[in-house]
N, C-alpha and C positions, 0 to 999 in steps of 0.2 A: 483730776476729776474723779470725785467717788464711783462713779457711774462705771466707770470702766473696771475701774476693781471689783467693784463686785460682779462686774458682766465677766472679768478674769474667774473670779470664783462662781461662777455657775449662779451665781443669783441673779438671775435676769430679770424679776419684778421688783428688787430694789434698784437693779440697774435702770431701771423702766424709768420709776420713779427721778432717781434722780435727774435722768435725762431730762425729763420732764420740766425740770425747775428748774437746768442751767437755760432752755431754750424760752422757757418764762422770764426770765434776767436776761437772757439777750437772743433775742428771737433771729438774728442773723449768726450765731457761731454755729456753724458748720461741725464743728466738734462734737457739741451737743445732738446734730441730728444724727451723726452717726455712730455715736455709742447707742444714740435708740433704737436706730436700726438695729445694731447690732442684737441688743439684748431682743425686740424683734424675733430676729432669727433666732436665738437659744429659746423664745418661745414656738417657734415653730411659726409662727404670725408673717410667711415670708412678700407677700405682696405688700405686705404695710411697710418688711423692712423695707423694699424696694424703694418704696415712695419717700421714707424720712434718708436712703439713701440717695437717692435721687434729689433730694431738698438739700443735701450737703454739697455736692458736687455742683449744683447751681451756686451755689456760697463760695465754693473756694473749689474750682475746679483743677485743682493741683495737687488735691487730696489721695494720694495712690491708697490708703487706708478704706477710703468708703467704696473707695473701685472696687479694692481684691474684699470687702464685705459683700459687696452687692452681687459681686462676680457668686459667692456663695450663696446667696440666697437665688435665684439663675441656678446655679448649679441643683440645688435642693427640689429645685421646681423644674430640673429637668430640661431647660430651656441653657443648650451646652454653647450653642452659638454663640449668644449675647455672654455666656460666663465666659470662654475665650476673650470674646472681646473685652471684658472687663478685665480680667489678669493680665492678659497684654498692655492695658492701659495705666496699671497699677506697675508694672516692671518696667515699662517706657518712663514714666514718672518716676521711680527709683528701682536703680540698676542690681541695686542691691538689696532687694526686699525677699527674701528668703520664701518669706508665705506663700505671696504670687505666683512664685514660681510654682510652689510643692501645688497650689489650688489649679494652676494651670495642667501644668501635670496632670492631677487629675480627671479635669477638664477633657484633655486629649485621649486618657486614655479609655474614657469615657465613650467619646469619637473612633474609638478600635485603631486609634493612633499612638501606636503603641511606640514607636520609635522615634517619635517625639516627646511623646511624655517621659520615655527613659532619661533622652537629655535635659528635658525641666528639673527630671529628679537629679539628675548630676550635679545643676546647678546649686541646687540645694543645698547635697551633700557636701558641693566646693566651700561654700557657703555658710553651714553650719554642721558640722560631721559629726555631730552629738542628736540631730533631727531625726530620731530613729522611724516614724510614719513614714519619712522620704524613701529609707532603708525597705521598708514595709511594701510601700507600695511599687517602688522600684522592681521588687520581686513581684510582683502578680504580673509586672508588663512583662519583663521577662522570662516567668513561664506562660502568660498567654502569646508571648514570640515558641515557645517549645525550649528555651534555656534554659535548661531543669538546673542546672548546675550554679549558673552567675545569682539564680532564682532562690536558691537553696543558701548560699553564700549570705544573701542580703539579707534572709530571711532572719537569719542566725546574726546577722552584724545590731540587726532591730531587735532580736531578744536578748541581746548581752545587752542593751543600752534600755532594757528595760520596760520593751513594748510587752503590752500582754498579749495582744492580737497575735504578734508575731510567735510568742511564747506558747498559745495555744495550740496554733496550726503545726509548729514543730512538734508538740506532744500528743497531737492525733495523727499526726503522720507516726510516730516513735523514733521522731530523731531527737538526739540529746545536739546539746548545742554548749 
């Protein structure tokens, strides 16, 4: 689906678009409502994604993709509850979905549940150990736990793998990495 690629490369109004036209050729694929969603959300448009996500899950409610989307558009909008419950709903649906997890993560730690989110991001890291945001935000739980150390560690495991976030924050702190 074009739609998705370009929603991959940050074109969200061609992603729009194209959404647009798989769900005009078949107004029940559930695919199509949620790259719209998706793109949606890269426009910032988060109650509309909610709604075309929300239109995908009625389609095919086995979709753990429009879950851990919609869980972020919730997230974005501040409403952490329902984003939990999306993430959880999207990793119960697949065990193995890497995003959900790092989205839930954030989710919790969002919630000053910090020692849950560490093990989301664990999961992650089990998961995909190249995911350097996991590494990233791993570290914020753990120094807002007072871990300055496991903190400082992950910080550095996400700017060798090429986060900038991370890359920054070590160079205004003045640690080389």
């Amino acid at each position: 689906l074009r739609a998705a690629i370009y929603n991959d490369w940050g074109q969200y109004l061609k992603g729009l678009r194209e959404s647009e036209q798989a769900i005009k050729i078949n107004p029940n694929f559930a695919g199509g409502f949620n790259t719209r969603g998706w793109a949606h959300i890269g426009l910032f448009v988060y109650q509309k994604a909610i709604e075309d996500l929300n239109k995908a899950i009625e389609l095919d409610p086995k979709l753990a993709h429009a879950y851990n989307n919609r869980n972020w558009a919730y997230f974005m909008l501040e409403n952490y509850q329902k984003a939990l419950e999306d993430a959880s709903k999207a990793i119960e649906l697949n065990p193995e979905f890497s995003s959900a997890y790092y989205r839930r993560g954030r989710t919790l730690a969002s919630l000053n549940r910090f020692d849950d989110a560490i093990k989301d991001f664990d999961k992650v890291i089990k998961l995909d150990p190249t995911f350097s945001w996991a590494f990233l935000q791993r570290g914020y739980a753990f120094l807002r736990l007072g871990k300055t150390e496991q903190s400082l560690e992950d910080f550095k495991k996400a700017a060798n793998l090429g986060n900038n976030d991370a890359q920054n924050y070590l160079k205004e702190q003045g640690i080389q990495w």
